[in-house]
N, C-alpha and C positions, 0 to 999 in steps of 0.2 A: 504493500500500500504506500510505499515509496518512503515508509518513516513517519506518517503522520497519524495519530490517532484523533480517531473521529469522535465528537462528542464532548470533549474537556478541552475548552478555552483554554488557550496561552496564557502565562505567568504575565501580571503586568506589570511592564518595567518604569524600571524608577527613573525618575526625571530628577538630574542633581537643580536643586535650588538656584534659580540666578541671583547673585548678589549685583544690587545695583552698584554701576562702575561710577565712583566718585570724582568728581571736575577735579584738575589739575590746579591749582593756587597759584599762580604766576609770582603773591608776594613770600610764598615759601624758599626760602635757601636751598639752591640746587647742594648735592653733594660735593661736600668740601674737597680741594686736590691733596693729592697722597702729602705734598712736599710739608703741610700745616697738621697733618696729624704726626708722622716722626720728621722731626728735626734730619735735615742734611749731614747736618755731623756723628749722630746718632746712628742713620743708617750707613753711613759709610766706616765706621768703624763695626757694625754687625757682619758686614760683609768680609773685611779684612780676611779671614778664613777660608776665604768660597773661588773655586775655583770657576775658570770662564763656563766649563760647561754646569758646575750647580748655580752660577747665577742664571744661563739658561731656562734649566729648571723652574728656576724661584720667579723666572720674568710669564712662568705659564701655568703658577698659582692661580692667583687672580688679577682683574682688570687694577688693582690697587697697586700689587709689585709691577704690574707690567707700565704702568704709568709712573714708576720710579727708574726703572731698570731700562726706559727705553725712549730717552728722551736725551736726543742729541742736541738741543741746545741747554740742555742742564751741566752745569759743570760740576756740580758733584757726582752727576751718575756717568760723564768721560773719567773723573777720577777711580771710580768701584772700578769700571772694565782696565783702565791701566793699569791700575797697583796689581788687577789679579793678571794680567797680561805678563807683568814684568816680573811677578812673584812664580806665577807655578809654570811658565812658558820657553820655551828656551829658543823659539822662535813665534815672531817675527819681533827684534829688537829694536833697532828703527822705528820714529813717532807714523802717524797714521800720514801720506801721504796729504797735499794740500790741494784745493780746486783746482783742477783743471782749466787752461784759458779757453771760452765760450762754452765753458760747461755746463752742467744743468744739476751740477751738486752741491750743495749746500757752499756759504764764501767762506766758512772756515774747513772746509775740507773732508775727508772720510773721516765721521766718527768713529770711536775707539771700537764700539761692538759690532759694528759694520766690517769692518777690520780684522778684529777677530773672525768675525764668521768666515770670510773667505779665505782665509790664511788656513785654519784649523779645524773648523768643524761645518760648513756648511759644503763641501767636496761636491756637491752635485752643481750643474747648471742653473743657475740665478731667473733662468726662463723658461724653459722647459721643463724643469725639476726631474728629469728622466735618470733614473739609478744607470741605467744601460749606457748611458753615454757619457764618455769621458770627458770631463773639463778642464780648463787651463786660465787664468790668471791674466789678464790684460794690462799690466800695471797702468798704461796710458790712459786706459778709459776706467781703470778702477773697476774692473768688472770679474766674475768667474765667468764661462763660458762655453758652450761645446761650440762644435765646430762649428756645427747647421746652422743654430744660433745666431754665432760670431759673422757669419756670412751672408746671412739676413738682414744682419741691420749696421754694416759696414760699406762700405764703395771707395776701390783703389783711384789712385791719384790718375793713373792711364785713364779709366772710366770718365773720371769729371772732368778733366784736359780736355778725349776726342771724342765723350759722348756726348756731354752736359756744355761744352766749350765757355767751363767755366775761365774766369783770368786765373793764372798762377801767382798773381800778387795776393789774392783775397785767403790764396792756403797756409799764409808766411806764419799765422800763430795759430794753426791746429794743430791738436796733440795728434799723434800718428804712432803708428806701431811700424816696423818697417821688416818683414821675414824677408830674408834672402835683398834685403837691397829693395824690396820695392814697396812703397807705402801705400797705408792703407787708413782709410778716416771714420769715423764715427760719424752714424749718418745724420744722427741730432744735433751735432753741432754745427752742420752745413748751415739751416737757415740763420743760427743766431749769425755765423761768419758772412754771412752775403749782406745781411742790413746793417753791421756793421761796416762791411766793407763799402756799401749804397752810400751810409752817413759820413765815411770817411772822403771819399771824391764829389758829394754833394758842397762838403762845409770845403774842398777843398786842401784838406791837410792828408793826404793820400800818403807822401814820405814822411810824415810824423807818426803817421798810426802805423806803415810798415816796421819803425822802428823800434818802434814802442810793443807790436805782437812780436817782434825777433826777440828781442830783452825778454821776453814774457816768457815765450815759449823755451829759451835756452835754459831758463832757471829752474823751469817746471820737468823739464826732459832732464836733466844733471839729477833731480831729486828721483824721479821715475829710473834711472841706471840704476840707483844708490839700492832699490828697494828690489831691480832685479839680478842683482849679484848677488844681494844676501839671497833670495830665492833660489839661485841658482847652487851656491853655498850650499843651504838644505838638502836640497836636491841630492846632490854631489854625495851624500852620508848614506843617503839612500840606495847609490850604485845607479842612478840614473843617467848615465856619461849622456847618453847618444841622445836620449830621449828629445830635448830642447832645439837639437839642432834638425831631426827627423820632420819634426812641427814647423819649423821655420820652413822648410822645404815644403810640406806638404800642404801649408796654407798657404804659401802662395799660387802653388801649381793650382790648388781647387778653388782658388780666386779669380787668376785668369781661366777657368776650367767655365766657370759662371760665366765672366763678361760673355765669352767668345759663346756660350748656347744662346745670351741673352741676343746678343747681336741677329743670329742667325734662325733666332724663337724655334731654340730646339730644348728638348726636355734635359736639364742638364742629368736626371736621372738615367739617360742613356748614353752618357758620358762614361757613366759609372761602369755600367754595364760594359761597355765595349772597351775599359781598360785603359781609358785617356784620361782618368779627373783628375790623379794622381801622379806627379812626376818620380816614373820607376827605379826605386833606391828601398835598400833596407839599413838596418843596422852593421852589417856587417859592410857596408860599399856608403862611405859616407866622405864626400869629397867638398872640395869648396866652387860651387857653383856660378859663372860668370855669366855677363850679358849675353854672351854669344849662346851658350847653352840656354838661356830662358828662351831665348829670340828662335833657333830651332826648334825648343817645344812647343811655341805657339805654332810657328808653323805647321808642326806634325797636327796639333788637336785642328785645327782650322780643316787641315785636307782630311781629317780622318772623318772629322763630321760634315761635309760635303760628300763624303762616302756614306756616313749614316742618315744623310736627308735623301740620298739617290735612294739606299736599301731602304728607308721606312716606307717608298709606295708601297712596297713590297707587300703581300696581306701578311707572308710567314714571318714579316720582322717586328708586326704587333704581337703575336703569338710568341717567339721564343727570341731568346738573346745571345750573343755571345758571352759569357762570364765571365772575367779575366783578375786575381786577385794579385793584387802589387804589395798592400801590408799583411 
């Protein structure tokens, strides 16, 4: 009878009491901030004890420590993340790196927990949060990164020169990363750099402001070496000789790997595929790479995908690929 008995009415269910929802007081005191219930100096000597990762912890009690432990213009809670940086860490030594010129980071710089996190405990990509993929440290842009990431929201200086025909006077104070010799920019700080470069040949003072981003930028790249030596230092304990230099090669190779699909509106996933994204090197075949060698692998990836737009009429070239693995 499908489960139902005939004849004896349903239990009837209870209905929870509504309590009427009471107006909000507008002259009532919102909740006081953390900094007026413990004293600054108070909390900063409870902390003394607590290591980067248990102030972690303590910043994901509740919204009350998280509002102490996480406030980079407070300068008692950059003091808690130093003292515990400089007490139980043995890297990274060096203060927190300072704004970037046309950056979009705060004017005094990478706070201290900021800093930590990507030094020590937050290892994954800052964007995609993907465990599977490995990230790397951008000291220029202050960032962690995997590659995809890193490649998404970058554009080489060849790209803006002969795609974008931006001037190369407007690039003179972007921070830049440079693998293998060929730089590379961060893509947010293009528009702040075009209106100012707009305002600098409007008001007329076009070699003032050049000289003035050179001085900028020279002080900010000297402090940015500083922070990748010691990194590279680290590294070095670890047994990672090759690692840095493998990276250097192979982001640039899948930089120009990008333009040259983007040029040609080819999938650069089939780049991949057919064994050109990558310029072919392992660890054990690790040389120093000149202009003449980038300039024939452009060549190569340009002919090789003028072969993969002939083969994609192909119907069998949607269907299967050729695979070719270089790392």
């Amino acid at each position: 009878m499908g489960g139902k008995v005939l004849g004896i009415p349903p239990p009837p269910q209870r209905h929870k009491p509504e309590t009427p929802s009471q107006p909000i007081d507008p002259t009532q005191p919102s909740r006081p901030p953390a900094t007026s219930i413990i004293p600054p100096e108070l909390f900063i000597k409870i902390c003394e004890p607590l290591t980067p990762d248990d102030l972690f912890s303590l910043s994901q009690v509740s919204r009350y420590f998280r509002d102490l432990l996480c406030s980079p213009n407070s300068s008692a809670t950059q003091s808690i993340w130093r003292m515990s940086r400089l007490t139980f860490l043995s890297y990274p030594t060096l203060p927190p790196p300072s704004s970037p010129p046309h950056g979009t980071i705060s004017p005094d710089g990478m706070d201290e927990r900021t800093y930590i996190m990507i030094t020590n405990i937050a290892i994954r990509c800052q964007f995609c949060h993907d465990r599977k993929k490995q990230s790397h440290i951008y000291w220029a842009f202050q960032i962690r990164s995997c590659d995809d990431c890193f490649l998404h929201r970058t554009i080489s200086e060849y790209r803006l020169l002969n795609h974008y025909r931006m001037p190369k006077e407007a690039l003179c104070g972007l921070p830049y990363v440079s693998p293998c010799d060929y730089k590379i920019y961060w893509k947010d700080h293009i528009p702040i750099v075009q209106s100012d470069y707009s305002l600098a040949i409007e008001s007329d003072l076009l070699s003032v402001w050049m000289i003035q981003q050179k001085t900028k930028l020279e002080r900010y790249m000297n402090t940015i070496e500083n922070h990748e030596w010691e990194f590279r230092n680290e590294m070095t304990k670890w047994s990672y000789h090759n690692t840095l230099s493998l990276q250097e090669v192979k982001l640039r190779s899948s930089c120009m790997a990008e333009e040259i699909a983007s040029d040609m509106k080819l999938d650069p996933e089939k780049l991949r595929d057919w064994g050109i994204y990558w310029y072919p090197m392992n660890s054990n075949n690790i040389r120093n790479l000149n202009e003449d060698d980038w300039n024939d692998w452009r060549k190569e990836i340009e002919a090789e995908s003028k072969k993969i737009l002939r083969k994609s009429h192909n119907k069998w070239y949607n269907r299967f690929s050729r695979a070719s693995i270089i790392y």
